[in-house]
DOPAMI-525144 format. One record per residue: x, y, z of N, C-alpha, C in turn. Coordinates in steps of 0.02 Angstrom, whole numbers, padded with zeros to 5 digits, always signed. Each point is the difference from the previous one (the first is absolute). Example, Ala and Ser with C-alpha at 12.3 -4.5 7.8 and 13.67 -1.06 7.14 Angstrom:
<recs>
+00660-00284+00390-00045+00059+00000+00045+00060+00000-00018+00053-00036+00042+00059+00003-00039+00055+00037
</recs>
This chain:
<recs>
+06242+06268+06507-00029-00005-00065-00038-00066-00006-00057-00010-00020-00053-00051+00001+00011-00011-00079+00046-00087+00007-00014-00022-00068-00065-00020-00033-00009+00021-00056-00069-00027-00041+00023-00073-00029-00060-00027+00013+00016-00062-00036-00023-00003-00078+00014-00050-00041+00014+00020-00069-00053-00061-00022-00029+00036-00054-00071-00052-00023+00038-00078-00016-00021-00058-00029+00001-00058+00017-00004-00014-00084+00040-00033-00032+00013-00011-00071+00001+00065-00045+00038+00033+00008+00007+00056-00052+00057+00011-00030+00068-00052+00003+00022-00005-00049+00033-00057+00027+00055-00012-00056+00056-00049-00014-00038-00072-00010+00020-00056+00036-00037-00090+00008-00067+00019+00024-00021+00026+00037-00062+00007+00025-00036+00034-00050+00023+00040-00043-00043+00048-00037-00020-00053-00034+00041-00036-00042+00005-00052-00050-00060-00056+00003+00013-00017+00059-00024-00067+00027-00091+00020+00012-00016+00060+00005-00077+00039+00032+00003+00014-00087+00007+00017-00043-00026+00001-00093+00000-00065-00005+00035-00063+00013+00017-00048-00060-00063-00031+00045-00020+00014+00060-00062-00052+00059-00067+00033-00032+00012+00072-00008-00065+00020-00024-00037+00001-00071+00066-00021-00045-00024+00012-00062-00001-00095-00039+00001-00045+00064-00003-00043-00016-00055-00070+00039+00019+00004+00070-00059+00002+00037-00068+00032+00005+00025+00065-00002-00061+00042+00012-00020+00026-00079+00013-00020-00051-00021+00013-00071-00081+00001-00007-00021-00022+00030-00059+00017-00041-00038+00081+00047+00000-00012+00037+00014+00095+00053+00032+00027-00031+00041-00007-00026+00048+00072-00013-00019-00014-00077-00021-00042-00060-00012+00021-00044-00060+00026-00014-00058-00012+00017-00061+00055+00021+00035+00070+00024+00025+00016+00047+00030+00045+00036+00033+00045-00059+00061-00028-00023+00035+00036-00051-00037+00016-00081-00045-00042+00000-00047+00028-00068-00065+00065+00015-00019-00013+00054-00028+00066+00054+00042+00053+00015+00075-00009+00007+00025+00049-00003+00025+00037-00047-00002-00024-00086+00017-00004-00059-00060+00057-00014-00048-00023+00031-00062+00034-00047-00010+00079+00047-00013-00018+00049+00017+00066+00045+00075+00055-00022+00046-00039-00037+00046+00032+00019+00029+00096-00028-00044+00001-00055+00017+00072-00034-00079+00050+00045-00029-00046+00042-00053+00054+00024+00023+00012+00065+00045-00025+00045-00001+00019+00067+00051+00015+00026+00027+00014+00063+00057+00020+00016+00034-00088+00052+00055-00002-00016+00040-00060+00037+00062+00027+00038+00005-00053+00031+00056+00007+00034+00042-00060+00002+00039-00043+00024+00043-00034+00035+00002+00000+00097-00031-00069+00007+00021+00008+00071+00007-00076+00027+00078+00021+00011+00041-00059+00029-00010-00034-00066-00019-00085-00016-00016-00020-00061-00037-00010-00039-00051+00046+00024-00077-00009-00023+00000+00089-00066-00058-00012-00019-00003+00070-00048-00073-00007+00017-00016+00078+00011-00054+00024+00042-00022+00042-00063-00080-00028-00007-00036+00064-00051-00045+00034+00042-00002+00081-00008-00052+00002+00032-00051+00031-00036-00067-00035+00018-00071+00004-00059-00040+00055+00008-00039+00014-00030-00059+00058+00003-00056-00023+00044+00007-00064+00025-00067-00051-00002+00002+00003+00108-00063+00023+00002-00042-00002+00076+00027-00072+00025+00019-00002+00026+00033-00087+00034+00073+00024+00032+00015-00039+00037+00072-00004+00072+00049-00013-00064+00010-00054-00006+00069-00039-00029-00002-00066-00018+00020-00023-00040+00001-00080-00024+00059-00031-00024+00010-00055+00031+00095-00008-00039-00004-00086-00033+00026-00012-00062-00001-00049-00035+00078-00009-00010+00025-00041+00035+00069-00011+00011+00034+00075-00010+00061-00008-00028+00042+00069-00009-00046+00060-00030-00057+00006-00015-00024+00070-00006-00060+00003+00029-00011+00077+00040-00038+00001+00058-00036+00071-00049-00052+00014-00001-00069+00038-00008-00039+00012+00071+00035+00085-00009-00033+00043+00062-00034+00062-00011-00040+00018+00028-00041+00048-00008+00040+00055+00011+00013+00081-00043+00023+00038+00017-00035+00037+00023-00004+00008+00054-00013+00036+00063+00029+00085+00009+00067-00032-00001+00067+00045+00006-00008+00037+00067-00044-00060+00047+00009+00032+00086+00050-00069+00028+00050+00042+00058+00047-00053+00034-00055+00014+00077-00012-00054+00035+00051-00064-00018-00046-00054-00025-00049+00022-00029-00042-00055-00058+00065-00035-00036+00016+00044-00014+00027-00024-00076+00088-00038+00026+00007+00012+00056+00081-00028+00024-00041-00073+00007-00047+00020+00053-00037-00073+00024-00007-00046-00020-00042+00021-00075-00018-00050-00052+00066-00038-00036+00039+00064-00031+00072-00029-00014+00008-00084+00023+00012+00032+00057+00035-00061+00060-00032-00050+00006-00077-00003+00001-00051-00050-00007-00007-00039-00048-00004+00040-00053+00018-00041-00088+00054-00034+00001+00051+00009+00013+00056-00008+00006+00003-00069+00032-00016-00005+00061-00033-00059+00029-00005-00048-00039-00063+00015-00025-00019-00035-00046+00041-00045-00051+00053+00065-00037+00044-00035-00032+00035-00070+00009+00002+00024+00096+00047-00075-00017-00041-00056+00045-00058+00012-00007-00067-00041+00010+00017-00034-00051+00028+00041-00056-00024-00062-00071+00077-00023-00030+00039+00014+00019+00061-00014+00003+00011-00052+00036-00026-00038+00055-00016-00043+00041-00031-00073-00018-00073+00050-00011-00057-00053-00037+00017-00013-00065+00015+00020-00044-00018+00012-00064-00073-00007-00031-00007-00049-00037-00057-00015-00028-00070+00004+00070+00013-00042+00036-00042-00008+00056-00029+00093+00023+00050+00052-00020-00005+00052+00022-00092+00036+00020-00019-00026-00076-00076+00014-00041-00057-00033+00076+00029-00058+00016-00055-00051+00036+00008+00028+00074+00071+00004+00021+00023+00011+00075-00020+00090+00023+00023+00041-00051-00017+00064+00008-00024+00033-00038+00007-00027-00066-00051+00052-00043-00074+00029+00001-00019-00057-00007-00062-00037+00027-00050+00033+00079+00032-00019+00050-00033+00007+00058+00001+00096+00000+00067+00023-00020+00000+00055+00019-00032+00056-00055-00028-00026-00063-00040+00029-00027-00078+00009+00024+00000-00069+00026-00074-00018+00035-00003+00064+00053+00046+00001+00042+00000+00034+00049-00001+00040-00002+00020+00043-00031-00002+00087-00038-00061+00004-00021-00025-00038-00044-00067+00019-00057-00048+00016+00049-00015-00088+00039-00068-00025+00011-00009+00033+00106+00071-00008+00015-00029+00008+00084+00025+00074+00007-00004+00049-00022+00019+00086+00004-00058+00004+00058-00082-00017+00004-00056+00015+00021+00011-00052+00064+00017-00061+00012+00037-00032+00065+00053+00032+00018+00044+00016-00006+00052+00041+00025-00003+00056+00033-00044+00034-00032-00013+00067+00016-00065-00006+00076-00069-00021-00015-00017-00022+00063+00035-00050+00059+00034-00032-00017+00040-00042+00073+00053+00030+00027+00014+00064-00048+00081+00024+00005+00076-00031+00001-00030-00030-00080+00067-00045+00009+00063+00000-00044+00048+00028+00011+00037+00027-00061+00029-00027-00053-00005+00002-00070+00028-00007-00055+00040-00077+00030+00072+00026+00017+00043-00050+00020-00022-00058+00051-00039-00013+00021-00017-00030+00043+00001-00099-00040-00015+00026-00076-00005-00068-00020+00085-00032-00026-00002-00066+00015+00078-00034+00002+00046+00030-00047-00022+00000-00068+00035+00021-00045+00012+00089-00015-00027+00021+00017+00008+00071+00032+00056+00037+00043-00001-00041+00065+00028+00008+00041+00082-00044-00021-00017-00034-00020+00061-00026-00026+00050+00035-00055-00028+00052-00034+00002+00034-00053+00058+00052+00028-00047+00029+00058+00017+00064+00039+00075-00028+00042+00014-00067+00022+00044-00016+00018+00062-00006-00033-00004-00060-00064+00048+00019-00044+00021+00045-00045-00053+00061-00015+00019+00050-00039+00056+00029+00065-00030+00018+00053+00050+00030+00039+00091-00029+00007-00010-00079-00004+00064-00035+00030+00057-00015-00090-00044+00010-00047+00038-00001-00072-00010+00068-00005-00044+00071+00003+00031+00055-00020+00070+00055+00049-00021-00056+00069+00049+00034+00069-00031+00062-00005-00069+00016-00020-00053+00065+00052-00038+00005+00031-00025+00028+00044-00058-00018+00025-00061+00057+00005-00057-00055-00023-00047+00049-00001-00026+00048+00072-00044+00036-00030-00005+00074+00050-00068-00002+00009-00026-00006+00059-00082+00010+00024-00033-00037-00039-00080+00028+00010-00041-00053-00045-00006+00048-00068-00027-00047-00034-00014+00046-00070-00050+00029-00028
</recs>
C-alpha cells in the first residue's frame, strides 16, 4: 500500500500559524483578495482547497491568486483545472512567504509575463512556467498541496 502524503498546514499549529502569517503579513494580498472575493461571491461557484478558497469566474483568463483566494477560469476540463489548482496554490504561499513584497517579487513580473510576452513565448517556444516565479509556483503548490500536477496544460 503506497502511503499518500498529506498537504502541508491544514490543520491544528500549522493551520493556525499559515491564517495568523497571512492575514497579517500578507494583509494587504489577502485584503484586495477577500473584498474580490466578497463581490464575486453570490455570482460564482467556490470551493475550498487545502487553505485557500477558489472562485471560479466566467472571465477568458488561466487563474490568479491574491493570497488565500485564488480566481480561476471555469473551464471544467481536468487537468487544466487540477493544474491550475496546484499552481495558484503555489502562489498562495508565494505570499504567505513574501507578504507585502508579494505585489513587487511576483505579482508584478508574472502579470507582465502573461499579458505582454504570450507573442515571445509562443514564437521561441517557451513555456508559461519557464519564468522564476512561475516555476516556483508549480513547485510549491505541489510540495504544500502533496499533488502533483499532470502533463502540460
Amino acid at each position: 500500500m503506497i502511503k499518500q502524503k498529506k498537504p502541508k498546514a491544514v490543520k491544528g499549529v500549522s493551520k493556525l500559524l499559515f491564517w495568523v502569517l497571512q492575514w497579517t503579513w500578507g494583509l494587504p494580498v489577502n485584503l484586495i483578495g477577500g473584498i474580490v472575493y466578497l463581490l464575486l461571491y453570490p455570482r460564482c461557484r467556490h470551493e475550498r482547497f487545502n487553505n485557500a478558497f477558489i472562485s471560479y469566474v466566467p472571465w477568458k483568463f488561466g487563474g490568479l491568486s491574491m493570497g488565500l483566494f485564488i480566481f480561476m477560469a471555469d473551464h471544467g476540463r481536468e487537468p487544466w483545472t487540477r493544474n491550475t489548482r496546484i499552481h495558484e496554490y503555489g502562489h498562495t504561499i508565494q505570499c504567505l512567504l513574501l507578504g507585502p513584497l508579494y505585489w513587487v517579487v511576483i505579482g508584478l513580473p508574472s502579470a507582465i509575463w502573461c499579458n505582454f510576452f504570450e507573442g515571445y513565448r509562443k514564437r521561441n517556444n517557451v513555456s508559461y512556467y519557464k519564468l522564476y516565479c512561475e516555476s516556483w509556483a508549480n513547485k510549491w503548490g505541489e510540495k504544500w498541496s502533496a499533488l502533483k500536477r499532470t502533463g502540460e496544460d
